[in-house]
TORDREN-512143 format. One record per residue (C-alpha): residue number from 1; z, y, x; residue in one letter. Coordinates in steps of 0.5 Angstrom, whole numbers, plus 500, padded with zeros to 3 digits. Each point is the difference from the previous one (the first is absolute). Layout:
BEGIN
     i    c3    c2    c1   aa
   NUM     Z     Y     X    A
...
//
This chain:
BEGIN
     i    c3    c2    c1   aa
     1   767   460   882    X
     2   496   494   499    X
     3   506   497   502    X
     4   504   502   494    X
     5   494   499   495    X
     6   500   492   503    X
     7   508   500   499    X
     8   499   504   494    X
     9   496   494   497    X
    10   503   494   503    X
    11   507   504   495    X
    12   496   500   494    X
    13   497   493   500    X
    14   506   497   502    X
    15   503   504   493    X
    16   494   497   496    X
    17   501   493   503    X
    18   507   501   499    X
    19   501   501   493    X
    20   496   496   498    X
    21   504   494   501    X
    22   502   500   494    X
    23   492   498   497    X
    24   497   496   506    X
    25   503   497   508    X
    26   496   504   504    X
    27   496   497   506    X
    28   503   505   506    X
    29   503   506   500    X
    30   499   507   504    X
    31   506   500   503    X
    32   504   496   505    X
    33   507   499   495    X
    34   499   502   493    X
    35   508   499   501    X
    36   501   503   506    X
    37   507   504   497    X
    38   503   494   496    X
    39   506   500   502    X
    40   502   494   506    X
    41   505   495   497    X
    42   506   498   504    X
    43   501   496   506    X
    44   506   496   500    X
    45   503   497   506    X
    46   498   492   501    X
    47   507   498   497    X
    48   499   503   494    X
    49   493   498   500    X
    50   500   493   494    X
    51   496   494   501    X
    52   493   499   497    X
    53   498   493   502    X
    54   493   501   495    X
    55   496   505   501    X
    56   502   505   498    X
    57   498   504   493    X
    58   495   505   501    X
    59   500   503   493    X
    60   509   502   501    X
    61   501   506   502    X
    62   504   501   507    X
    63   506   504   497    X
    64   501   494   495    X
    65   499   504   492    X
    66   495   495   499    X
    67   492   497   499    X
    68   495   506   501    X
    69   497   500   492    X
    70   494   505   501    X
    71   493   499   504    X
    72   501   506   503    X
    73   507   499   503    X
    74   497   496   505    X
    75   499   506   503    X
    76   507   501   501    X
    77   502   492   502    X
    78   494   501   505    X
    79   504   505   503    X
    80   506   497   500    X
    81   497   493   503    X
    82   497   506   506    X
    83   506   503   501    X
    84   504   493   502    X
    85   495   496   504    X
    86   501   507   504    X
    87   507   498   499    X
    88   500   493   503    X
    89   494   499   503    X
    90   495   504   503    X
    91   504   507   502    X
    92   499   508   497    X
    93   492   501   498    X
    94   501   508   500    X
    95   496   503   495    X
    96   493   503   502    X
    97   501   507   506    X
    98   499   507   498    X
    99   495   501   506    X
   100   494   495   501    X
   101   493   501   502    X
   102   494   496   499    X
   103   493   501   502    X
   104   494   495   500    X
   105   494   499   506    X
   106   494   498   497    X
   107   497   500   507    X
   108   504   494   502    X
   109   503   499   492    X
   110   508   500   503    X
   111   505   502   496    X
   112   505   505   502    X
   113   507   501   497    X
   114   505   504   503    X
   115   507   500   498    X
   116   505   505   502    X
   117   508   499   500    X
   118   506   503   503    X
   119   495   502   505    X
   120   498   494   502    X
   121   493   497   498    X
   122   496   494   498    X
   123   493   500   501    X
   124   496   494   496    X
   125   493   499   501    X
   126   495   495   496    X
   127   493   497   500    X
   128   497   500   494    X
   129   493   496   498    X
   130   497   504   494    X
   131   494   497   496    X
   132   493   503   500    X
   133   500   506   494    X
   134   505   505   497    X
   135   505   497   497    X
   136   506   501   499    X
   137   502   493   502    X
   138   506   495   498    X
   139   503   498   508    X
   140   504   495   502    X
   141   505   502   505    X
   142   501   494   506    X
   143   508   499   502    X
   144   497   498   508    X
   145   493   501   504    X
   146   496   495   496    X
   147   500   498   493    X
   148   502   493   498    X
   149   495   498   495    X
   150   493   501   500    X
   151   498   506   500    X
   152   494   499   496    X
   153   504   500   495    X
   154   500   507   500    X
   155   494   502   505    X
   156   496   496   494    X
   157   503   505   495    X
   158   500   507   503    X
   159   507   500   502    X
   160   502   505   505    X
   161   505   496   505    X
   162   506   504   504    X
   163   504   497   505    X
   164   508   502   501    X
   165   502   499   508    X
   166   506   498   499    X
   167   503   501   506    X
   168   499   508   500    X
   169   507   500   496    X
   170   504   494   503    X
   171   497   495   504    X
   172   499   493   498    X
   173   506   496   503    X
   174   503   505   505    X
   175   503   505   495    X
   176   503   505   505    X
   177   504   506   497    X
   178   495   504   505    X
   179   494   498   495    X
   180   497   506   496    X
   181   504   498   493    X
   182   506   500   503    X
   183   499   507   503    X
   184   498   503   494    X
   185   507   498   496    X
   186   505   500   505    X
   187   505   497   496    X
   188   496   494   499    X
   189   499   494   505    X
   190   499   494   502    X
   191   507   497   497    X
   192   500   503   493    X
   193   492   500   499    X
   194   495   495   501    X
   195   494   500   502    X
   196   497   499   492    X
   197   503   505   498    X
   198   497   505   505    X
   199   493   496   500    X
   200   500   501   492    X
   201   501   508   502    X
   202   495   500   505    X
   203   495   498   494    X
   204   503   504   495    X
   205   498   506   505    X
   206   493   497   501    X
   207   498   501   492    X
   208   504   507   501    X
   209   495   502   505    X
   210   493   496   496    X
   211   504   506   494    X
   212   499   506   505    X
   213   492   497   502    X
   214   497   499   493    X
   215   496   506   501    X
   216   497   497   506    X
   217   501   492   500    X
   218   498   498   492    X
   219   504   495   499    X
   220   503   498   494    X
   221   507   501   499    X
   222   501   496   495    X
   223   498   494   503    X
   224   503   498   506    X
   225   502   493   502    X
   226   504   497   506    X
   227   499   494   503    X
   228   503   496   506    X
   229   502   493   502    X
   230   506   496   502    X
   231   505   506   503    X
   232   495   505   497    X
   233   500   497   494    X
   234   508   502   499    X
   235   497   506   502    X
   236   495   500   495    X
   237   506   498   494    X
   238   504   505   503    X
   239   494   506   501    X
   240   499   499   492    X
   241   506   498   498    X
   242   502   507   503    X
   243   494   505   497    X
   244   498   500   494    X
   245   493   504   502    X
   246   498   492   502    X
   247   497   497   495    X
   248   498   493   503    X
   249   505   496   504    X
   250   497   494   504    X
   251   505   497   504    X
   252   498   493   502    X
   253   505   495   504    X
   254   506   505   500    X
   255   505   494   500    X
   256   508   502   501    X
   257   501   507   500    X
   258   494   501   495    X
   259   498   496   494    X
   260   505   495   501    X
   261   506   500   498    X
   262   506   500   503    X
   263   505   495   497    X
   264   495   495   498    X
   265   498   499   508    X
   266   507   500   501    X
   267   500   492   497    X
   268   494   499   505    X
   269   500   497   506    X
   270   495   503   507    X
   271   498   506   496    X
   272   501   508   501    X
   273   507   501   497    X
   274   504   507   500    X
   275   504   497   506    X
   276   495   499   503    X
   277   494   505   499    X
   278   498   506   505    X
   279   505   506   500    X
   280   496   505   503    X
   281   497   500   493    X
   282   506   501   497    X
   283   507   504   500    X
   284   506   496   503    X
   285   503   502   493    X
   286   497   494   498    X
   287   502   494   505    X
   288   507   501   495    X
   289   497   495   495    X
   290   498   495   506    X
   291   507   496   498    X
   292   499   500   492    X
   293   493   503   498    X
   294   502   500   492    X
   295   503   506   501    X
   296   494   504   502    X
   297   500   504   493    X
   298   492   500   501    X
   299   495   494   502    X
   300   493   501   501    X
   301   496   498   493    X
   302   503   507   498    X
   303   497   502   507    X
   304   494   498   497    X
   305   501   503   493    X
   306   501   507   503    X
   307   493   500   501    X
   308   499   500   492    X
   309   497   502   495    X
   310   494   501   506    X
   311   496   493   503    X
   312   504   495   505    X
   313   497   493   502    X
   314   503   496   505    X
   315   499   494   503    X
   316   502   495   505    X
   317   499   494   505    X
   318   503   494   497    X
   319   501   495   506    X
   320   502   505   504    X
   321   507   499   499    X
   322   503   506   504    X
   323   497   504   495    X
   324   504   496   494    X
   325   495   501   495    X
   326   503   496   495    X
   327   505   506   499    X
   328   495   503   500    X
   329   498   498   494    X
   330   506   501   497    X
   331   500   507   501    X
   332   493   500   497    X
   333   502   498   494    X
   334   506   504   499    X
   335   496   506   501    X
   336   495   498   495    X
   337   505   501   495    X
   338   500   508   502    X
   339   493   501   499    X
   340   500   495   493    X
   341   506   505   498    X
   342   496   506   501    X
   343   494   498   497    X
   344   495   499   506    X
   345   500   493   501    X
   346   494   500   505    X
   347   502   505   504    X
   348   503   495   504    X
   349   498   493   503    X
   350   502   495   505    X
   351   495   495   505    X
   352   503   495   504    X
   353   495   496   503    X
   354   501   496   506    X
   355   496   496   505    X
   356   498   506   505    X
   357   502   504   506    X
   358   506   506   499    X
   359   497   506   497    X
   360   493   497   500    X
   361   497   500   492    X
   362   498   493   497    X
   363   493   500   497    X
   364   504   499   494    X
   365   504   506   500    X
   366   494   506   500    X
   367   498   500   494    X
   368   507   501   497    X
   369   501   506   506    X
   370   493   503   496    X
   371   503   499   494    X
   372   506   505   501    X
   373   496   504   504    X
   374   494   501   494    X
   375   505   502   495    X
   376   506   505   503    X
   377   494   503   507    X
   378   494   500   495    X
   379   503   500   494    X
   380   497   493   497    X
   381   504   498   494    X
   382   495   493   499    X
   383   503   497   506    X
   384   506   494   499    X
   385   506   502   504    X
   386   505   496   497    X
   387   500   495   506    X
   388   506   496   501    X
   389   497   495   505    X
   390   506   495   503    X
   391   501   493   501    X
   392   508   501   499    X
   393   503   498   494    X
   394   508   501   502    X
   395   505   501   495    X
   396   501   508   498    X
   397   506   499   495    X
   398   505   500   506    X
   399   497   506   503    X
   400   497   504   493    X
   401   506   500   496    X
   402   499   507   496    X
   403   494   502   494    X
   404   495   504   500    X
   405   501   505   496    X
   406   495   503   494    X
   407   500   508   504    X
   408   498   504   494    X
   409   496   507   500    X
   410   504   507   500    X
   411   505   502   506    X
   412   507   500   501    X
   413   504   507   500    X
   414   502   499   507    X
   415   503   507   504    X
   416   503   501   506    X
   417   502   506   505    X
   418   498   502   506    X
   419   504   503   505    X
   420   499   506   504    X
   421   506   502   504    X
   422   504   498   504    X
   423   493   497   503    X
   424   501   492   502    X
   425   503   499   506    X
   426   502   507   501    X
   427   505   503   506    X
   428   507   503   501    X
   429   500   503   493    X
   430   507   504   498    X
   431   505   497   496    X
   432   498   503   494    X
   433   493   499   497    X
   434   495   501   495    X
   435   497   495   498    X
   436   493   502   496    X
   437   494   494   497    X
   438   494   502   495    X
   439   501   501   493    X
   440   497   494   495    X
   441   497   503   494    X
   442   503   496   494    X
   443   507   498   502    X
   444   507   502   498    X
   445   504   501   507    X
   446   501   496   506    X
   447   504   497   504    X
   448   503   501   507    X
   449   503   494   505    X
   450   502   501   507    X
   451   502   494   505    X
   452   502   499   506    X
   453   496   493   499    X
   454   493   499   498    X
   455   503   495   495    X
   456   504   505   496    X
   457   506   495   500    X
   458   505   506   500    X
   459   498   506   498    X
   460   502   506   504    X
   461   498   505   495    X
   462   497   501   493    X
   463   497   504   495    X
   464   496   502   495    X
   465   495   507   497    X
   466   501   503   493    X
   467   492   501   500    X
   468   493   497   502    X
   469   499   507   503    X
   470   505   500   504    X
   471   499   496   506    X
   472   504   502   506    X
   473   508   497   501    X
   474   505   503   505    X
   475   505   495   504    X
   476   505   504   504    X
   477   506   496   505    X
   478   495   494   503    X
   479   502   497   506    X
   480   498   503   507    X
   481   496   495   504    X
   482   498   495   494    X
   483   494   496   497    X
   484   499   501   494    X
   485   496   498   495    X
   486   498   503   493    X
   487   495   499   493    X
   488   499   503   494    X
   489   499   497   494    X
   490   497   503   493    X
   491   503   498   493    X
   492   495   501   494    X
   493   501   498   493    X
   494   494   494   501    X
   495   497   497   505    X
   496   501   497   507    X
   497   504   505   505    X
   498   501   498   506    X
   499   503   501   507    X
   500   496   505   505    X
   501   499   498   506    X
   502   506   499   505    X
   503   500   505   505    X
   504   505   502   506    X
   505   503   505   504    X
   506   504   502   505    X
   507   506   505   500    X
   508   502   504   507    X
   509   506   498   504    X
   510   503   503   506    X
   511   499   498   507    X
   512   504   493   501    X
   513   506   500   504    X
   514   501   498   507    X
   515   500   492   500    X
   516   506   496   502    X
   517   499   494   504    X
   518   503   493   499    X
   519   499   495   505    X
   520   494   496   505    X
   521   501   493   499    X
   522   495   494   503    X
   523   496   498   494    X
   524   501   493   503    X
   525   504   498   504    X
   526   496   495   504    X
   527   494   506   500    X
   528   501   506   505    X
   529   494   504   498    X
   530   502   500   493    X
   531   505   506   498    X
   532   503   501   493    X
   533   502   508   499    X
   534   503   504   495    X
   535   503   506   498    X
   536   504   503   493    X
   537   496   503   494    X
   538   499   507   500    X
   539   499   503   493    X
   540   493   504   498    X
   541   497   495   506    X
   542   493   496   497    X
   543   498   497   507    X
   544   504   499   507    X
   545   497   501   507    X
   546   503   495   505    X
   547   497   501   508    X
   548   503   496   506    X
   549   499   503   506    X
   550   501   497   508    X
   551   502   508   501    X
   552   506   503   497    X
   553   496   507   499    X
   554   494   497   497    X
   555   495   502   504    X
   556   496   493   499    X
   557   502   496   493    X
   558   500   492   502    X
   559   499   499   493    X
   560   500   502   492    X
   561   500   499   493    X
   562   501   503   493    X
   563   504   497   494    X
   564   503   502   493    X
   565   506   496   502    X
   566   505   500   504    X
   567   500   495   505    X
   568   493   498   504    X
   569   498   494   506    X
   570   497   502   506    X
   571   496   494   505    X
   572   498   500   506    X
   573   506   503   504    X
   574   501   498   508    X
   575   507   496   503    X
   576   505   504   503    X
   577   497   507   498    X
   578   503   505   498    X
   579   497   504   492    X
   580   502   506   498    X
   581   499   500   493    X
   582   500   506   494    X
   583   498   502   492    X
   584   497   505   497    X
   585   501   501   491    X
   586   494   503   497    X
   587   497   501   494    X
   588   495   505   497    X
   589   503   507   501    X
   590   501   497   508    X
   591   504   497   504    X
   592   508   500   503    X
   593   501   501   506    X
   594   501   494   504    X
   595   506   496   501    X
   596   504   498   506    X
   597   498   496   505    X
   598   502   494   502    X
   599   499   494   504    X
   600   500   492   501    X
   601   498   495   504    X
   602   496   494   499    X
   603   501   494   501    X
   604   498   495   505    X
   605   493   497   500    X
   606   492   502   502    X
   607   496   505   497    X
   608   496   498   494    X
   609   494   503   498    X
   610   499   500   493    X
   611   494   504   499    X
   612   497   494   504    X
   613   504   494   498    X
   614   497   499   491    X
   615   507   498   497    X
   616   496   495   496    X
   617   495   495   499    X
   618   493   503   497    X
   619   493   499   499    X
   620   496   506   497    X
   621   494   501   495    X
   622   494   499   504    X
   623   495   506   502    X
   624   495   501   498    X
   625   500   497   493    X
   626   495   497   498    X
   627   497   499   506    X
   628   493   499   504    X
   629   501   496   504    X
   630   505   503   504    X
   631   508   502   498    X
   632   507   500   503    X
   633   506   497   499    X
   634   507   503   503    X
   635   506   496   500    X
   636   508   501   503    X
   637   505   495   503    X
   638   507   502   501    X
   639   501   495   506    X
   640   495   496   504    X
   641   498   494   495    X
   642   494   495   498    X
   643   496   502   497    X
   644   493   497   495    X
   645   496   506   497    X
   646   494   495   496    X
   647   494   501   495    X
   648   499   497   493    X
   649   494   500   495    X
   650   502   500   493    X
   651   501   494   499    X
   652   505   499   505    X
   653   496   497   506    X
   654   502   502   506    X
   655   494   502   504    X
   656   502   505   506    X
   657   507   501   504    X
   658   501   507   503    X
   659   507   498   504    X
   660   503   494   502    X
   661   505   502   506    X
   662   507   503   502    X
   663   499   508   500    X
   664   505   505   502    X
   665   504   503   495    X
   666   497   507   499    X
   667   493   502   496    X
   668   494   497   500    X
   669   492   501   497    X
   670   495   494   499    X
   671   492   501   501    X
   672   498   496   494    X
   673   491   499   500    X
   674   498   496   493    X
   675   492   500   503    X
   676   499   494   498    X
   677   504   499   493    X
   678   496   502   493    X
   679   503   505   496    X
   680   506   499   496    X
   681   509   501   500    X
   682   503   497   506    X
   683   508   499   501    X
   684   503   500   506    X
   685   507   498   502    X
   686   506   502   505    X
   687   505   494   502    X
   688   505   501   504    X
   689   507   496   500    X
   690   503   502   493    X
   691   495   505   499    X
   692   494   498   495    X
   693   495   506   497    X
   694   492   500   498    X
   695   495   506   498    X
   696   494   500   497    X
   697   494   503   503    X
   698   494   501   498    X
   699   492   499   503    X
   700   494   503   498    X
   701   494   499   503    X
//
């Protein structure tokens, strides 16, 4: 009951703030997405994709009708903004679960939050330092164990401090698909989702439980900040960015990835680009644009917009030259037309101040970190926080070529269905349907599409209701095992209608029929443990199975593999040996039986060990990272080679060499001890022949 009383609450003030966008840019709001149901906009493949060298517009609309006109449009734009950085960068942030848990311990102050999933379980758990007295009180959220400002800046002013131990949902640098979050979400992992999109989930779920406690612990929810350094600092951005219950964002030196802007750190040299940035933090979707950023629909000032209209302050490192503060810069000034637009100039500044150690707060800069601090945790409107503290004067017409739009009061008429079956993604439904979505108050009649693309280039089936009270359609005759994609649309006689959400479902098929196979051919004739087999394709077939056995009856299988297409490449095979080999169709109502076996004989060379021998030359990201004062460094040779692994301060000084001899081809690991080095960003870097890489690390003594 308490808990329904607290959700009940969280409901009501989020109405009251809500509808008050008209009047005044509220400083938080009571939920996490005020616009959690506004339909995403569409993604379309990177061909069709246009090229945008300047950044681009924040204020257009991602469908193209155009410049918001209204305040409390941005809502929306924000939503779309969210919708597409989960698109291209970071991966699905799923919405918050129906079943977590939280309870608080004061007899060690921890925190506990546990979230339930497909029958998997998440627990976090946070150290909490309250202040003396009764509160409630403002917090501030630490994106790692320790914050990277001072923390008299809070302890002095009565402000609870919370930690968010990160690596309770995936662990920094080593994301596997065994970590609790992808455990939970079984159709997210460590290629389509990146670690800041797991992360910012992590403390959306940590605020949930803070809701869950309120009785027990007296924090004020209507003031939370978070705050990190470099790495976190990106967190920080996209923790705030993500959840509008966060008032405050203190991101500090985030560099590339964070408030830095992708396109402009492009026409830099020796800084942290979208090509070279750390893609455990990111989906793979996004090394897409590593060849050609500009047609990347988003860049990191709307990222910072999105946190708008609540508090962000940024700052950089200038010198630093991996952290390329400059474009920075850029994206700072881009987003302070936003909060100029809506009407909130000093919800938003920016400090580059350089001069000092990495995460490290010049004596300079802690006065502007009170300011914010004052005025959106302590609510203290004497304080200036319009900072904008740079060296930089760069040239913005180049990169800034739209205007800032006079927004006015009032709210666009904008309406949307939501769909309701078949459920997204749903399994072997029959060849007729009915389609069924929410009615919309005020419209006229809707729109039906049916594709077998999720473009919508050709249209399988269309339709229209009479009425806005009839919100159900039947479709008869779909095709047998296909994808299709569907959306509805309402028509009005004002205002802005648009496209639902795109949802997709899957139409039953018969068990594929018995493969054919074609031929076993040698990949490359010089190579006899590469094989080329292929078979012919069955109709209804989704997936192919393909074994290689040394046994006809396939008691033992030698090797395997799956493929969509007909044709797959084996490795490692013997000379002279003799293979059986066979497939097997499947697709979601089951399996074929398998095909006939056949059998070929490899050629004549040795064995090769492929899962020994790396195919490549490499260098991994070195572990842990930052570091104190210990870290890893794993790198592979395909064959025996010279190899010089060799350290570099950031002013390119040499001042430690790791490996200087011939290896063996194979894997290799480095114990590297930085002792007697003071804290800071190193670079390292593998030669070996043609092959040149250099990392970034990190020390923090």
């Amino acid at each position: 009951m308490r808990i329904n009383k607290i959700l009940i609450a969280v409901f009501l003030n989020t109405i009251i703030i809500v509808s008050s966008l008209a009047q005044v840019m509220p400083l938080v709001y009571g939920v996490e997405n005020t616009a959690a149901d506004y339909p995403k906009p569409f993604k379309p493949l990177f061909s069709d994709l246009p090229s945008i060298p300047s950044l681009p517009d924040p204020f257009t609309w991602a469908d193209g009708r155009g410049r918001i006109m209204y305040k409390s449009d941005w809502r929306y734009r924000r939503a779309e903004l969210g919708a597409q950085f989960q698109q291209y960068e970071i991966g699905e942030k799923p919405p918050r679960p129906d079943s977590i848990q939280a309870n608080f311990r004061y007899t060690d102050s921890v925190l506990t939050v546990i979230i339930t999933k497909n029958g998997k379980t998440l627990t976090l758990t946070s150290k909490i330092i309250l202040p003396a007295g009764t509160g409630p009180f403002p917090a501030v959220i630490s994106m790692t164990s320790f914050l990277s400002i001072p923390s008299t800046i809070f302890s002095s002013r009565n402000i609870a401090r919370i930690t968010f131990n990160h690596n309770q949902v995936t662990t920094y640098n080593d994301h596997k698909i065994t970590d609790p979050y992808y455990q939970l979400y079984p159709h997210l992992n460590t290629a389509n989702t990146g670690q800041y999109s797991a992360w910012s989930w992590g403390v959306s779920r940590l605020i949930d439980g803070l809701e869950l406690v309120q009785n027990d612990l007296p924090i004020n929810l209507n003031r939370i900040a978070v705050v990190g350094c470099s790495y976190a600092g990106k967190l920080a951005l996209f923790a705030g960015a993500f959840d509008e219950r966060v008032a405050l964002t203190l991101a500090q030196e985030s560099g590339g990835g964070g408030y830095v802007t992708w396109r402009f750190s492009q026409t830099l040299e020796g800084v942290e680009t979208l090509a070279a940035t750390n893609y455990s933090w990111f989906s793979d979707s996004m090394k897409q644009f590593s060849g050609d950023v500009s047609k990347l629909p988003i860049d990191h000032h709307q990222l910072m917009a999105m946190v708008a209209p609540r508090a962000l302050f940024v700052t950089g490192n200038p010198g630093w030259v991996w952290m390329a503060d400059e474009s920075g810069y850029v994206g700072s000034k881009a987003v302070k037309e936003v909060y100029n637009a809506l009407g909130i100039p000093d919800r938003f500044g920016f400090s580059q101040i350089g001069g000092h150690n990495h995460c490290q707060v010049p004596s300079q800069q802690i006065s502007e970190y009170e300011a914010f601090v004052e005025k959106f945790l302590l609510g203290n409107n004497t304080v200036n926080t319009e900072i904008a503290n740079t060296p930089y004067t760069t040239n913005l017409s180049p990169w800034i070529t739209w205007t800032t739009p006079t927004l006015i009061e009032g709210s666009s008429d904008i309406k949307w269905a939501s769909l309701s079956y078949p459920s997204d993604l749903q399994l072997n439904l029959d060849s007729v349907v009915t389609f069924k979505w929410k009615k919309v108050e005020d419209v006229e009649k809707y729109y039906i599409q049916l594709s077998l693309n999720s473009s919508f280039t050709n249209i399988d089936k269309s339709d229209s209701t009479n009425t806005n009270s009839d919100t159900t359609k039947t479709f008869d005759d779909l095709l047998k095992g296909k994808r299709y994609f569907w959306r509805v649309k309402v028509k009005s006689s004002g205002g802005v209608d648009l496209w639902s959400d795109i949802w997709s479902f899957r139409t039953a098929a018969p068990l594929p029929e018995k493969p054919q196979l074609a031929s076993a051919t040698p990949t490359s004739p010089p190579r006899a443990d590469l094989i080329t087999l292929r078979w012919n394709k069955v109709q209804y077939a989704e997936q192919y199975l393909a074994q290689i056995s040394t046994v006809q009856s396939f008691a033992t299988i030698r090797t395997q593999g799956t493929t969509s297409d007909t044709i797959r490449n084996f490795s490692g095979l013997t000379r002279n040996v003799e293979y059986f080999w066979r497939v097997q169709a499947s697709n979601t109502a089951g399996s074929s039986p398998w095909s006939d076996v056949w059998s070929f004989v490899a050629g004549a060379t040795d064995v090769i060990d492929v899962e020994q021998i790396p195919a490549t030359y490499s260098i991994s990201q070195n572990y842990p990272n930052p570091f104190n004062p210990n870290t890893k460094i794993k790198f592979s040779l395909p064959k025996s080679s010279f190899v010089k692994i060799t350290v570099f301060d950031i002013l390119g000084r040499e001042i430690h060499i790791l490996k200087n001899e011939e290896l063996k081809a194979g894997y290799h690991e480095i114990d590297f001890e930085a002792n007697n080095l003071p804290s800071g960003i190193y670079f390292y870097k593998m030669q070996s022949g043609k092959f040149v890489a250099t990392k970034k690390m990190v020390l923090m003594q």
